[in-house]
C-alpha positions in Angstrom: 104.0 54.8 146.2 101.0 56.2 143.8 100.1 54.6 140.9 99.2 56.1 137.6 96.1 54.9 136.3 96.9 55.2 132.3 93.7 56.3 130.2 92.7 54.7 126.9 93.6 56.3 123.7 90.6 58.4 122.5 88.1 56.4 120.1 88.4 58.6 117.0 84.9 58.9 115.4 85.1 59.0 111.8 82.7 61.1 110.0 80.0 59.4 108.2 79.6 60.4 104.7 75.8 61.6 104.0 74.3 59.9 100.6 74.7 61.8 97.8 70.9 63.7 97.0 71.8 63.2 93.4 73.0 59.6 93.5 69.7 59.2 94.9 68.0 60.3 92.8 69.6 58.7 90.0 69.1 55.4 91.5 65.4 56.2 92.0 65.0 57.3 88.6 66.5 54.0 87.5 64.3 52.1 89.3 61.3 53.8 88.2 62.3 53.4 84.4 63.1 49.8 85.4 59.7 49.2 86.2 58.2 51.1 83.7 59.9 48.7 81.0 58.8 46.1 82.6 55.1 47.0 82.6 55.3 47.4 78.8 57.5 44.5 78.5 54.3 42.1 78.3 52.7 44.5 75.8 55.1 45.4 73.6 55.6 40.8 73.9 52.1 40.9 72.4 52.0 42.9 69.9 55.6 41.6 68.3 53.9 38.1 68.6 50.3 38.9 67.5 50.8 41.9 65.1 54.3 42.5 64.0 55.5 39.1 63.5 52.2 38.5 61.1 52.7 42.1 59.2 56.0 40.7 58.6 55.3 37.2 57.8 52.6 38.2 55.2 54.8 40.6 53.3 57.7 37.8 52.9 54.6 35.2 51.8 53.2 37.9 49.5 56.6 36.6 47.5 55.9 33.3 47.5 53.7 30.5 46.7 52.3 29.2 49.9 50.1 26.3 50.8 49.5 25.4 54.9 52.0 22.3 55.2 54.5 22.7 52.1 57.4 24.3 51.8 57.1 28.3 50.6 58.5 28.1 46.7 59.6 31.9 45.9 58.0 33.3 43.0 58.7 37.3 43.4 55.7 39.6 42.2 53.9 36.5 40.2 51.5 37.1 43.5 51.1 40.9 42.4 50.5 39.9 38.7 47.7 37.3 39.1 45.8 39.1 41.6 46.1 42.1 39.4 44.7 40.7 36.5 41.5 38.9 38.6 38.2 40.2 37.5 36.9 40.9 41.0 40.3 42.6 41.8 39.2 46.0 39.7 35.2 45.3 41.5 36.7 44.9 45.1 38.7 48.3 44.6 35.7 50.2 43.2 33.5 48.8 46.0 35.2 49.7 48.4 36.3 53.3 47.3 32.7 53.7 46.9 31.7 52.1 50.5 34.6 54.9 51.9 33.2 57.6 50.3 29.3 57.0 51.3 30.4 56.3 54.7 31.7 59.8 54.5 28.9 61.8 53.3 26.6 59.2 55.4 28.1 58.4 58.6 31.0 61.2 59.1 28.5 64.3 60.0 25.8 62.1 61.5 28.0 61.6 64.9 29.1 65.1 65.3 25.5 66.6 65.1 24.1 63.7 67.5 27.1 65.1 69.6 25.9 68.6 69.5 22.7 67.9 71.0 23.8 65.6 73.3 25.8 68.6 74.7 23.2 71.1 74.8 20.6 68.5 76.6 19.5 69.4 80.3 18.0 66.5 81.4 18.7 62.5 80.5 22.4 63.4 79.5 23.6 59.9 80.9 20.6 57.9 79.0 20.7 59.3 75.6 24.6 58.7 75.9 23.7 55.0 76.9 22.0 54.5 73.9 23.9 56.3 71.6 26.6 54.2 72.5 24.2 50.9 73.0 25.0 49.5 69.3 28.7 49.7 69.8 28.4 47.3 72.6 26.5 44.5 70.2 29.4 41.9 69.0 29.7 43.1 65.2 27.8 39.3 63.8 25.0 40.2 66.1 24.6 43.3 64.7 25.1 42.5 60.5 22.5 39.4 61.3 19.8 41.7 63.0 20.4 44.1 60.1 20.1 41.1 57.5 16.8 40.2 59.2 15.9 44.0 59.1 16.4 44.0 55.2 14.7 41.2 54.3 12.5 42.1 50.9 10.0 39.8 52.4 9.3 39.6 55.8 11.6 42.2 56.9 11.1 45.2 59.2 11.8 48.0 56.8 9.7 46.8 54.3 6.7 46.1 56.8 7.0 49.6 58.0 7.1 51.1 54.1 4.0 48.7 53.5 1.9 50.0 56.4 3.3 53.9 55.2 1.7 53.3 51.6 5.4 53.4 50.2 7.5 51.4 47.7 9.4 48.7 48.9 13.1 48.4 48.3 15.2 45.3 47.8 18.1 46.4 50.2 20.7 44.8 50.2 19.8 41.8 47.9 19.8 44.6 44.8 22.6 45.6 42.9 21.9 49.2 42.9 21.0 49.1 46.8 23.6 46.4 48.7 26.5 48.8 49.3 24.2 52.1 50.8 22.7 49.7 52.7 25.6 48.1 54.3 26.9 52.0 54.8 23.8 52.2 56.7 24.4 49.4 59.0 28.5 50.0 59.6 27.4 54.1 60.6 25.1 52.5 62.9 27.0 50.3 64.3 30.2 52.2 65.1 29.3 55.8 65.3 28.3 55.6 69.3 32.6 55.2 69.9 32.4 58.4 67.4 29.8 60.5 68.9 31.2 60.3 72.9 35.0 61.5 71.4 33.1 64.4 70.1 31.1 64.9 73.1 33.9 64.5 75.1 35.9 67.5 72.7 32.7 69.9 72.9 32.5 70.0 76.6 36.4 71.0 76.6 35.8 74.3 74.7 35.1 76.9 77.4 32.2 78.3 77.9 33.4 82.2 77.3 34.1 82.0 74.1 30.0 81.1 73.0 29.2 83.8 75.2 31.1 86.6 73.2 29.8 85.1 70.4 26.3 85.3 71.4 26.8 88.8 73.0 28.7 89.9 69.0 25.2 88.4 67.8 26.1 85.0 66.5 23.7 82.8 66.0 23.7 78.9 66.6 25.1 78.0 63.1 27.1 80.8 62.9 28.9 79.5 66.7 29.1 76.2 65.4 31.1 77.5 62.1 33.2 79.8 63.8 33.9 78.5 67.3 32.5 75.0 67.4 34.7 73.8 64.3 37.5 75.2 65.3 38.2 74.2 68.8 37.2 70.5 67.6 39.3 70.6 64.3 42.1 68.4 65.2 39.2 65.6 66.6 37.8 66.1 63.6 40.7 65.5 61.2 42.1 62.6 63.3 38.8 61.0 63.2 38.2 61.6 59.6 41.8 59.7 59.0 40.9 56.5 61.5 37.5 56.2 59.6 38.7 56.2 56.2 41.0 53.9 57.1 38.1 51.8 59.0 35.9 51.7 56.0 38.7 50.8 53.3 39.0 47.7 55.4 35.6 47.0 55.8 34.6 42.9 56.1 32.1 41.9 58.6 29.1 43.4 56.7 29.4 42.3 53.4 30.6 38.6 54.5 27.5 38.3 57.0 24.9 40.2 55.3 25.7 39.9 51.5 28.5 37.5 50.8 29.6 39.4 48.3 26.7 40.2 46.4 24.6 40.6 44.7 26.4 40.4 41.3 29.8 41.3 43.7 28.2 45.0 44.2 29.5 44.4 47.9 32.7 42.4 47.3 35.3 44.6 48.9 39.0 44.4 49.3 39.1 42.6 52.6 36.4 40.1 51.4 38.5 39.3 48.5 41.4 38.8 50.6 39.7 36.2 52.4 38.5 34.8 49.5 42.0 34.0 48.1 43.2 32.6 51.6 40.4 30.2 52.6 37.7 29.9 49.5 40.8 29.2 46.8 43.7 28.1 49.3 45.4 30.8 47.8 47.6 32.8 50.6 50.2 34.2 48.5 47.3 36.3 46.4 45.8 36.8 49.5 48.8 38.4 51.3 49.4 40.1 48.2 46.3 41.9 48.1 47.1 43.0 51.6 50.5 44.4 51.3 48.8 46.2 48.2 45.7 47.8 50.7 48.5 48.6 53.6 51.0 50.4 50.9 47.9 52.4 50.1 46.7 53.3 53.3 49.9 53.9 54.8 50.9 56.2 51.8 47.3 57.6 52.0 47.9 58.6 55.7 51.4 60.1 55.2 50.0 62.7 52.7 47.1 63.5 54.6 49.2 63.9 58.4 51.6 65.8 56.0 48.3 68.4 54.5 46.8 68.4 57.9 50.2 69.4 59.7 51.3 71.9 57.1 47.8 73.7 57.4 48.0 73.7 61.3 51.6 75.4 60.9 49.7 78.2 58.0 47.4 78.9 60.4 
């Protein structure tokens, strides 16, 4: 008698799904933007604790009367009023409209020409760069004390050298008349090598063709400068025109170090003042007053002029 020898049922292999391209993509994507959040996370920590928080705080205490350690008593624009009617308030404004302007006829023109033989040099590119951009590199005290020292009416460098020249002296910046050029002098100096590289680094973009078909329509050098120079660096030069003005409306370091405000208050300026009502007269309502007053002008002053600067890009 034969036996049957039964078979096992038949595995049945299921099909396995392959992933989904786009769900992987998706998850990669949301990993990636994951990340990327959490790289500005620590950032974006900073500057809401170190520069938003404070913007904020100084408006609301702009309202009130505040005094480290007592309560905030809230006095509305009484802040506004009395730092209005100050005496140095009209002087700080005037100074420092004047320091602005000076820096622009001074220290706005100086960079881009130091730019545009930088870029035609051959040799010793690297060096002259170096020390172009040497002074940015001294901390900003450094720098206003070595320049304090350089004006001194007595013993100072520039007087030496006028004495030995056979030329009149100046007082610097310990006269009225001379103080603010003087500390113009010293702020192009010290922050035009930043200034001079950006350029630099916007000439060296333009290519190369267009100076040839200048030169080959018979353009000379100022005439290349005019009409392809300037325009291939406009928007570098109307950005950095903005960021100076509003570097030199806020300027501090030179007066306080060099000056102090004098002489006369020929250097007081706007930020001086400010810090003149928070830690001379204990007065940081005035002072965060007179700060909400510069930021209201600078940020309407930058609104109109991104506004002018767009609408002649789009005329163009």
């Amino acid at each position: 008698m034969t036996k049957t020898v039964e078979r096992p049922p038949a595995l049945r292999v299921r099909p396995v799904k392959a992933p989904s391209p786009a769900g992987d993509r998706r998850r990669r994507r949301l990993t990636d933007h994951l990340r990327a959040y959490g790289f500005l996370l620590g950032g974006l920590i900073c500057f809401a604790l170190f520069s938003w928080y404070p913007a904020v705080r100084a408006v609301v205490i702009a309202f009130q009367k505040y005094t480290p350690g007592s309560d905030p008593e809230w006095v509305g624009t009484a802040n506004f009023t009395r730092v209005w009617h100050d005496p140095e308030f009209a002087a700080a404004w005037r100074n420092t409209l004047t320091f602005t302007l000076l820096a622009l006829l001074i220290g706005f023109a100086i960079p881009f020409v130091l730019a545009l033989v930088l870029n035609e040099l051959r040799h010793a590119k690297a060096f002259f760069r170096v020390v172009v951009y040497l002074p940015v590199m001294i901390p900003p005290v450094v720098s206003a004390l070595l320049w304090k020292w350089f004006y001194d009416p007595g013993a100072g460098l520039a007087n030496e050298a006028l004495r030995l020249l056979h030329l009149p002296t100046s007082n610097w910046s310990n006269g009225a008349d001379t103080a603010l050029v003087s500390l113009v002098i010293v702020a192009t100096w010290a922050t035009m090598g930043g200034t001079v590289l950006i350029y630099l680094a916007a000439l060296q973009s333009i290519p190369g063709e267009l100076y040839e078909a200048a030169e080959l329509d018979g353009a000379n050098l100022l005439q290349r400068v005019r009409h392809v120079t300037v325009p291939q660096t406009r928007f570098v030069i109307l950005m950095l025109m903005l960021l100076q003005i509003i570097a030199t409306m806020q300027v501090f370091t030179e007066p306080f170090v060099i000056t102090g405000g004098g002489p006369e208050n020929a250097t007081v300026t706007v930020l001086y003042l400010i810090y003149k009502y928070a830690f001379l007269y204990n007065d940081f309502g005035g002072a965060c007053a007179l700060s909400v007053m510069l930021l209201a002008l600078l940020g309407a002053f930058s609104a109109v002029y991104l506004r002018l600067t767009r609408s002649g890009e789009e005329a163009a």
